[in-house]
Structure formats: C-alpha cells, structure tokens
Backbone as a printed PyTorch tensor [residue, N CA C, xyz], in Angstrom:
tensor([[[  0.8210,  -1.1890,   0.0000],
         [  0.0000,   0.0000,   0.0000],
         [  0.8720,   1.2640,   0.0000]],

        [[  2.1810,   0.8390,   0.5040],
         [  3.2180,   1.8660,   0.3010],
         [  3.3120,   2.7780,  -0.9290]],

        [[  2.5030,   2.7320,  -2.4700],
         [  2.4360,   3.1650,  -3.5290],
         [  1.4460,   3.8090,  -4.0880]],

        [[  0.4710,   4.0950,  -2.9250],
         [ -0.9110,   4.5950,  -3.5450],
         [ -1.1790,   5.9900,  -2.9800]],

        [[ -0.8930,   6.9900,  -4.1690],
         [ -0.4550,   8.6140,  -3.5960],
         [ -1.4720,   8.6870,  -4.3170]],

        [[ -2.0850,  10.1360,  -3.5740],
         [ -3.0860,  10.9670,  -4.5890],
         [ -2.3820,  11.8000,  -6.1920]],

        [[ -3.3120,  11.0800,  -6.8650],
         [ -3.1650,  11.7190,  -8.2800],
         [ -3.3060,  10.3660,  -9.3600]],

        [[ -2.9170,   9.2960,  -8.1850],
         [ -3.1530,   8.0580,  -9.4780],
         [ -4.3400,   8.1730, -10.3820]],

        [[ -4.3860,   7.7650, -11.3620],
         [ -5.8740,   7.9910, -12.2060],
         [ -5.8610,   7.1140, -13.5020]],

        [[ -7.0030,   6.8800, -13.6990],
         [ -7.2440,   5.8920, -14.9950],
         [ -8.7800,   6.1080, -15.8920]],

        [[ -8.3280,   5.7950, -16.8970],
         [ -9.7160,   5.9890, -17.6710],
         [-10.3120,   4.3830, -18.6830]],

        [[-11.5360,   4.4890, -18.1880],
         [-12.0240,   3.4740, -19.0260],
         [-12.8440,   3.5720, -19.9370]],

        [[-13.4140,   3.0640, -21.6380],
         [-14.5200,   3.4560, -22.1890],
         [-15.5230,   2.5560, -22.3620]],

        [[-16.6530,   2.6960, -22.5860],
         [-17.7650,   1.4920, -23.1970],
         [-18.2130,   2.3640, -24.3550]],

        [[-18.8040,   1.1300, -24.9840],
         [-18.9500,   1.9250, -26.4290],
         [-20.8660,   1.1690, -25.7470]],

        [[-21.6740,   1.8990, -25.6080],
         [-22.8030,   1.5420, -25.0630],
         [-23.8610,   0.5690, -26.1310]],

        [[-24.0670,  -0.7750, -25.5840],
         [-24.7670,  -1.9440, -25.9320],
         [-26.3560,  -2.0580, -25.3660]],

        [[-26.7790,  -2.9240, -26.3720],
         [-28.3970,  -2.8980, -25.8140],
         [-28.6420,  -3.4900, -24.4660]],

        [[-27.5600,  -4.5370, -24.2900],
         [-27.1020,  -5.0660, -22.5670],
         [-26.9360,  -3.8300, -21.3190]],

        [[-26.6640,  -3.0220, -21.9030],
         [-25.8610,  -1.8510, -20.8410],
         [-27.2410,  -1.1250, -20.8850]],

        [[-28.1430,  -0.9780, -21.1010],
         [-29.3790,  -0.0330, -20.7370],
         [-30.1780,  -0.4350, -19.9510]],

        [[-31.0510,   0.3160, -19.4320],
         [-31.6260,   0.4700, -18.0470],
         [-32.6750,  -0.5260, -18.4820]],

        [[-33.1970,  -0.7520, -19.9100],
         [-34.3230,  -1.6930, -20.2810],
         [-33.5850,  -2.9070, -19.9310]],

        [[-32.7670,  -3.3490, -19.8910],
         [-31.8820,  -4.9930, -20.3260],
         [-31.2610,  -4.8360, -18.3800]],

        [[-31.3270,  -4.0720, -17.9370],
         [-30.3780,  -4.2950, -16.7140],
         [-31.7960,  -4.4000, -15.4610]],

        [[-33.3540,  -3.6150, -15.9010],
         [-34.0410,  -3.8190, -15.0620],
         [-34.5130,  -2.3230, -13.9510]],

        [[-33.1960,  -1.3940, -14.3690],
         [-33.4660,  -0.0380, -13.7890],
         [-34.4640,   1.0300, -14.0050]],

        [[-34.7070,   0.3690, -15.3220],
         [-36.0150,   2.1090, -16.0910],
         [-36.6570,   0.7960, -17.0810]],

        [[-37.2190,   1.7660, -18.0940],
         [-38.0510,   0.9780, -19.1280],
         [-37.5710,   1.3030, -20.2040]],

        [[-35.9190,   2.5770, -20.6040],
         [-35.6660,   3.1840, -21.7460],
         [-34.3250,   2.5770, -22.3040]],

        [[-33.8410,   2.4790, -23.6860],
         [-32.9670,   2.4510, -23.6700],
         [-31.9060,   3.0770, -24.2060]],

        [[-31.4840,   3.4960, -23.1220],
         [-29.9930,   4.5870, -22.5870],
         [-29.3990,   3.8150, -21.5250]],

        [[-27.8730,   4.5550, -21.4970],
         [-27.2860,   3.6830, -20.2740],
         [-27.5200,   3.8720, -19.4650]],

        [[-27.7370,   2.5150, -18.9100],
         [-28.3180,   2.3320, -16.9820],
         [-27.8240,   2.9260, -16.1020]],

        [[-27.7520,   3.2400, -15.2700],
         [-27.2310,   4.1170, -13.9240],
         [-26.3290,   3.1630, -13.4700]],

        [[-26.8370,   1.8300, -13.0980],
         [-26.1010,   0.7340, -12.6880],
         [-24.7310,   0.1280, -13.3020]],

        [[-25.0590,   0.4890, -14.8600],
         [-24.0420,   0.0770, -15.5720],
         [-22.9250,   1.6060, -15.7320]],

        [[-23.2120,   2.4220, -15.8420],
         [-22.2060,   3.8380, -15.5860],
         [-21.9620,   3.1750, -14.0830]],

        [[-22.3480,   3.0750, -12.9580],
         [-21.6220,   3.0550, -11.8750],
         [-20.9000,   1.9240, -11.7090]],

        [[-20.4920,   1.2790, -12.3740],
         [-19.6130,   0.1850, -12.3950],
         [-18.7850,   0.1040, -13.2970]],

        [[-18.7440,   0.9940, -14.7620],
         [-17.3640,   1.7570, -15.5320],
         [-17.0940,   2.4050, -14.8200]],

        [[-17.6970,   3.2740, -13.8090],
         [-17.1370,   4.1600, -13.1300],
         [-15.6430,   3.8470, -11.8520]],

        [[-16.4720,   2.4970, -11.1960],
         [-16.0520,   1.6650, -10.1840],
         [-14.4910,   0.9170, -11.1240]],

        [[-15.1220,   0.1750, -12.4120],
         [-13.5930,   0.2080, -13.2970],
         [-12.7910,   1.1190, -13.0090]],

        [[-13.0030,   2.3340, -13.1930],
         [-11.9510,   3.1530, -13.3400],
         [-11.2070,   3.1210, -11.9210]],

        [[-11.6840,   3.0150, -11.1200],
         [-11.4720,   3.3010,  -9.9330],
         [-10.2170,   1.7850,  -9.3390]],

        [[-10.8090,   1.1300,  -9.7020],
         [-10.1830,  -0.3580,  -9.4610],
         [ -8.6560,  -0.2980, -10.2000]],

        [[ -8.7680,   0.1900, -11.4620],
         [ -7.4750,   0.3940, -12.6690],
         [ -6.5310,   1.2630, -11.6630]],

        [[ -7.2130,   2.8050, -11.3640],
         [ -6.2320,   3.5880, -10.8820],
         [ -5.5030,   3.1490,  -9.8910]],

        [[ -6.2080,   2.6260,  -8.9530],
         [ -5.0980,   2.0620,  -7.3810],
         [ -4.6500,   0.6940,  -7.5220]],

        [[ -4.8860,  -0.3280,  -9.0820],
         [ -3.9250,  -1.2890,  -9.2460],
         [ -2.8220,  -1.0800,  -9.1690]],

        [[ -1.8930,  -0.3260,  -9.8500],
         [ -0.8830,  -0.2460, -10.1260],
         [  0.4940,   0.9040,  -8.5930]],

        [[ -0.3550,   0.8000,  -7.3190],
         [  0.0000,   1.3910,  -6.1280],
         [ -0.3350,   0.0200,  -5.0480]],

        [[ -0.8520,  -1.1840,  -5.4620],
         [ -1.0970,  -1.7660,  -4.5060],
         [  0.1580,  -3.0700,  -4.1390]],

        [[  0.0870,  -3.6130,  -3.3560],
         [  1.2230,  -4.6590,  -2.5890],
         [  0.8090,  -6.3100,  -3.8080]],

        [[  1.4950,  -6.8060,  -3.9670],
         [  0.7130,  -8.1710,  -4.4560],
         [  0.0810,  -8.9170,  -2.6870]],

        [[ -0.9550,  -9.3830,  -3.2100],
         [ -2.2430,  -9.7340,  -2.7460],
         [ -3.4440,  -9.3030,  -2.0790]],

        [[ -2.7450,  -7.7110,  -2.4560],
         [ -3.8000,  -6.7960,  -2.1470],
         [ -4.9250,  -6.7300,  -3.3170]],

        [[ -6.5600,  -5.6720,  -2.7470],
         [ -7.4220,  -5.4090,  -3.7940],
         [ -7.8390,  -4.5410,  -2.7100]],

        [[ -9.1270,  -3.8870,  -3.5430],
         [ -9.6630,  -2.7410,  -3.0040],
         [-11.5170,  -3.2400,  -3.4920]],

        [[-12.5110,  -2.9840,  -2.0650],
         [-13.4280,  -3.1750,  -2.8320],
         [-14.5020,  -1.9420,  -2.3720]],

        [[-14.8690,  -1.7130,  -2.6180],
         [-16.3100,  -0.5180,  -2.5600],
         [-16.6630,  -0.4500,  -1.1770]],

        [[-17.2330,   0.7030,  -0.9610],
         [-17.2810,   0.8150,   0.6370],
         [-18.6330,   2.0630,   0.0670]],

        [[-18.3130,   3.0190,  -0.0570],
         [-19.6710,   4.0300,  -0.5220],
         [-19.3270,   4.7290,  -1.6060]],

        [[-20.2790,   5.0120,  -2.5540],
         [-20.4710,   5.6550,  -3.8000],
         [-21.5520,   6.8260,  -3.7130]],

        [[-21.4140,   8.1670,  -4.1560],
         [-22.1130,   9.1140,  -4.4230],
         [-22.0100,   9.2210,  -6.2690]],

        [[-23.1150,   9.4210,  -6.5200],
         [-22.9600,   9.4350,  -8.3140],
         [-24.3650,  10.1390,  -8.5090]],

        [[-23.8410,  11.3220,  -9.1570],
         [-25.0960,  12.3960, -10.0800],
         [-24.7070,  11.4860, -11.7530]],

        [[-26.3470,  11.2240, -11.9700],
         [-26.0660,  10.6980, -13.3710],
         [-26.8940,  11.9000, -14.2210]],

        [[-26.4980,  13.0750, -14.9440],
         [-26.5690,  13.9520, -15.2520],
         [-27.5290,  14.2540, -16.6740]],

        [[-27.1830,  13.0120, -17.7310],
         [-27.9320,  12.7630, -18.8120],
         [-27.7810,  11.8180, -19.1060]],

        [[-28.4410,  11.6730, -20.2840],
         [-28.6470,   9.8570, -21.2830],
         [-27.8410,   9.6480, -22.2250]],

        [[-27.4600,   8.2920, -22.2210],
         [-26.2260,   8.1260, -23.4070],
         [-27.1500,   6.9270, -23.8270]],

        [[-26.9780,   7.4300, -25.2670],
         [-28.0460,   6.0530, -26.1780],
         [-26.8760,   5.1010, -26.5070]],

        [[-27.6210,   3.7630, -27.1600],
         [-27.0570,   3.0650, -27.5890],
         [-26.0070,   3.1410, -28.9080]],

        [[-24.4760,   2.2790, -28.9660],
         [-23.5750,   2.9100, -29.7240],
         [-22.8860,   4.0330, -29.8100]],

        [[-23.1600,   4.6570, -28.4680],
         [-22.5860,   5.7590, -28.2140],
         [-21.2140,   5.6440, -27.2270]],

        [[-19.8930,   5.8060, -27.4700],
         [-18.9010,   5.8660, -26.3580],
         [-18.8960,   6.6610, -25.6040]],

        [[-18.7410,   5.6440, -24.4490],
         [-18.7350,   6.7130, -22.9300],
         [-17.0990,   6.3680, -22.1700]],

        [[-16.7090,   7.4300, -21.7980],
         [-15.4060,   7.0850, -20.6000],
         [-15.6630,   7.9040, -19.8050]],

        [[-15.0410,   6.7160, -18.3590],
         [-15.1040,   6.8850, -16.8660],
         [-13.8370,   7.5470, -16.5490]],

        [[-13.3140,   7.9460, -15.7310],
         [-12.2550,   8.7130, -15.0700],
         [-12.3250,   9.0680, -13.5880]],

        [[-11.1300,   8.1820, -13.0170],
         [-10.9970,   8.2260, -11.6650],
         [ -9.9870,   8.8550, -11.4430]],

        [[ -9.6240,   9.3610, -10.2910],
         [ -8.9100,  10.4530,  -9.7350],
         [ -8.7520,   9.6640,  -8.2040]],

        [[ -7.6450,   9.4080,  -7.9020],
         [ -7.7260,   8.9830,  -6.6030],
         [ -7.2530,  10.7020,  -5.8910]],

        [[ -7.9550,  10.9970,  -4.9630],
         [ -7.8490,  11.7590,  -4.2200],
         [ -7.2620,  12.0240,  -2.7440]],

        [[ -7.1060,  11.0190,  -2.3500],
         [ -6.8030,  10.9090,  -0.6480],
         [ -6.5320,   9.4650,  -0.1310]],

        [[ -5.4250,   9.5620,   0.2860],
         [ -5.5710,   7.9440,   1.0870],
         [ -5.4730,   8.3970,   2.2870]],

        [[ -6.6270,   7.7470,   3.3070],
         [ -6.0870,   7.4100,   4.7820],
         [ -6.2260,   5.9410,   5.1900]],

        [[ -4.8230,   5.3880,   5.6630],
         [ -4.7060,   4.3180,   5.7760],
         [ -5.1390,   3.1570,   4.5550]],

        [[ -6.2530,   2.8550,   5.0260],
         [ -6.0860,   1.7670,   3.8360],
         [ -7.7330,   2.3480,   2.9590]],

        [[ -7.8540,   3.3080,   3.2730],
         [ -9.0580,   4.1550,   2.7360],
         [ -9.0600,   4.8230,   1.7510]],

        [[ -9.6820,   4.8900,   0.7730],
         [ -9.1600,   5.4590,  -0.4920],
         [-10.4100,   6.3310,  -1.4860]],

        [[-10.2560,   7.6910,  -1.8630],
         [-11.2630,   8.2980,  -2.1170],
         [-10.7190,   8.5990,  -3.1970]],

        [[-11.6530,   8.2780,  -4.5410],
         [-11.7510,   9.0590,  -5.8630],
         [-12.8370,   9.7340,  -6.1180]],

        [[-12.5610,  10.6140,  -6.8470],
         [-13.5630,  11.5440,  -7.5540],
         [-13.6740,  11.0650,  -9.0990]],

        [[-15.0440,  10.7700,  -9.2090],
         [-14.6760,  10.0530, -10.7870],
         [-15.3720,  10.7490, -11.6440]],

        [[-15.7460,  10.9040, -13.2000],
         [-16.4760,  11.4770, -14.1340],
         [-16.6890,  10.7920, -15.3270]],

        [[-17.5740,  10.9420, -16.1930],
         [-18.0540,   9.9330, -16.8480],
         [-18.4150,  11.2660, -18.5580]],

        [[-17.5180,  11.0840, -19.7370],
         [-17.8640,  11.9800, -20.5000],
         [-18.6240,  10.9200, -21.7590]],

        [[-19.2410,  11.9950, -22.4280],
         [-19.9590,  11.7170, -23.9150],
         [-19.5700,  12.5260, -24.8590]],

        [[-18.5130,  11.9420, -26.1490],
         [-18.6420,  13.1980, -26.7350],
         [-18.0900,  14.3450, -26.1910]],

        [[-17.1760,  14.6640, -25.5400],
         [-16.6770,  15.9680, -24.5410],
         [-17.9250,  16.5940, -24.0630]],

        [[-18.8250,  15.4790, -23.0760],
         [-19.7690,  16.0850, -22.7310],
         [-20.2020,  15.1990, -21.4330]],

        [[-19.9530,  16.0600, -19.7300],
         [-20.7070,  15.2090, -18.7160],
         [-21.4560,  14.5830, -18.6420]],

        [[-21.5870,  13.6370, -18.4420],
         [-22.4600,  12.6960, -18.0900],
         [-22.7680,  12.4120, -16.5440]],

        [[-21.9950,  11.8130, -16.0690],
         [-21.9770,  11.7390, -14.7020],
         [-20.7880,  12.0440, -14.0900]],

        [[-20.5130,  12.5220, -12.5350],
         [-19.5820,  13.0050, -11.6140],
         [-19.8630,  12.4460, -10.4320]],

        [[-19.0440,  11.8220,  -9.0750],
         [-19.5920,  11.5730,  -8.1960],
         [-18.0500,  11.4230,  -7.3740]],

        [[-18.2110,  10.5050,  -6.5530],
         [-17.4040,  10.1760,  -5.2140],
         [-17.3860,   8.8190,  -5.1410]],

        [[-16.2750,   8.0150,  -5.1270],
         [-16.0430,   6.6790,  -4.8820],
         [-15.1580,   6.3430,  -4.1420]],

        [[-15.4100,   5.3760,  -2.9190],
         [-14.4470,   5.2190,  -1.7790],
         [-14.3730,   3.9200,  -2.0370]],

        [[-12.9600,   3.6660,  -1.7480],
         [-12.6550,   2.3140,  -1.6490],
         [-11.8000,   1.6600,  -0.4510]],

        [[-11.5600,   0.6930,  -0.2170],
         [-10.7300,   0.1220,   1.1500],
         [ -9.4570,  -0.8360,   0.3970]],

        [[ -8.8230,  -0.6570,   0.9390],
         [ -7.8260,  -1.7260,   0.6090],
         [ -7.8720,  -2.6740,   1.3420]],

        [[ -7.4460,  -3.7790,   1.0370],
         [ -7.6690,  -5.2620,   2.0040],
         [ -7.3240,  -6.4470,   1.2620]],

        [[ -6.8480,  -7.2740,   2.6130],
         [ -5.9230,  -8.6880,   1.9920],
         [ -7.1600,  -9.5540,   1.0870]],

        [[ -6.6150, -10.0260,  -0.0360],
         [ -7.1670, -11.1560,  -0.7430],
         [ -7.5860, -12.1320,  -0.0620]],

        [[ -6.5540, -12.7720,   0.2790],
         [ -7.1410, -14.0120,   0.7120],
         [ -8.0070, -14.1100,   2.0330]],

        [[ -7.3800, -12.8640,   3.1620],
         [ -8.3060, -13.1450,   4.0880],
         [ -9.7070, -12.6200,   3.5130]],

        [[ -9.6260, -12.1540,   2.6690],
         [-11.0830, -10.7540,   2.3440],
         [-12.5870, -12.4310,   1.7760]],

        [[-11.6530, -13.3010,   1.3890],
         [-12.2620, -14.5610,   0.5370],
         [-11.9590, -14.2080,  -1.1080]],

        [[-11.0270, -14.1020,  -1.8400],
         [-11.3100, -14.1130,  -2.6930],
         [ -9.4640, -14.1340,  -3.5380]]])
C-alpha cells in the first residue's frame, strides 16, 4: 500500500450496448445507459487507478459511492469513466470520478474504496 499517492488515475470506455441499458439491466423501461451500468465503468476506473500502487495480494473493494447521473447516453454511443484517486487514509481510499460523452458530462460523483488482503477478504 506503500504506492498509492493521490493523483493516481485511470480511464475506461464502453462503447454503449443494448445489454448496458436500463431496459436490459431492469433499472427504467428506456434504452440509454443504466445508472447501474455507468456506476460500475465508473467503479472500473477506480479499481485500474489504485492497481498499479497496490502490494501483491492486495485489492480494493467498494465501501460508498455518491454518483449524479446527469444525462442519457443512447445506444452505440462511447462513454469514458475517469478516476482520480484523491486521498488515502490508511487503507481508505477516495476518488472523484467522471463519466464523458462526446466531450460532454455525463456523470460526476465520489467513490471510496478500502484496501484489504485477498485471501483473508475470501477471494
């Protein structure tokens, strides 16, 4: 954990599928991307950035998420996530992430994560 400074950051994209909408995931009745499915490119990003700061047999898993989902991204449309790790305390870890279309917000929020042993964690 000795390697995980604020500023690490990573970006991920989806190119948005009829799977990834709120009709196919169960969230709404439309199809645009799901809330559920942005908050888990989002959570990607987040996972990517503090890989490359962590110990081998470390991981990091979700602890609380804040996420404004701002507008609709239709299908076939690319979206990227972007995490920002912001703060570590101890084994606590806060990004600020964002989600563009097109050089255009989509979503912004807050993602905390924990660091913690693999194997004892089960996994």
């Amino acid at each position: 954990m000795a390697n995980l400074q604020p500023g690490l950051s990573a970006r991920v994209e989806l190119v948005v599928a009829d799977s990834d909408t709120a009709l196919a995931v169960g969230s709404g009745d439309v199809a645009v991307l799901a809330t559920p499915r942005l908050l888990a490119l989002c959570e990607q990003a987040t996972v990517a950035a503090a890989a490359p700061g962590l110990d081998l047999g470390e991981t990091t898993v979700g602890s609380r998420v804040e996420l404004d989902h701002l507008s609709p991204t239709p299908v076939g449309t690319p979206v990227v996530a972007i995490a920002v790790l912001e703060s570590v305390d101890g084994p606590r870890l806060t990004f600020t992430v964002s989600a563009v279309q097109e050089g255009r917000e989509v979503a912004r929020g807050v993602v905390r994560r924990v660091v913690v042993d693999r194997a004892r964690f089960g996994g």
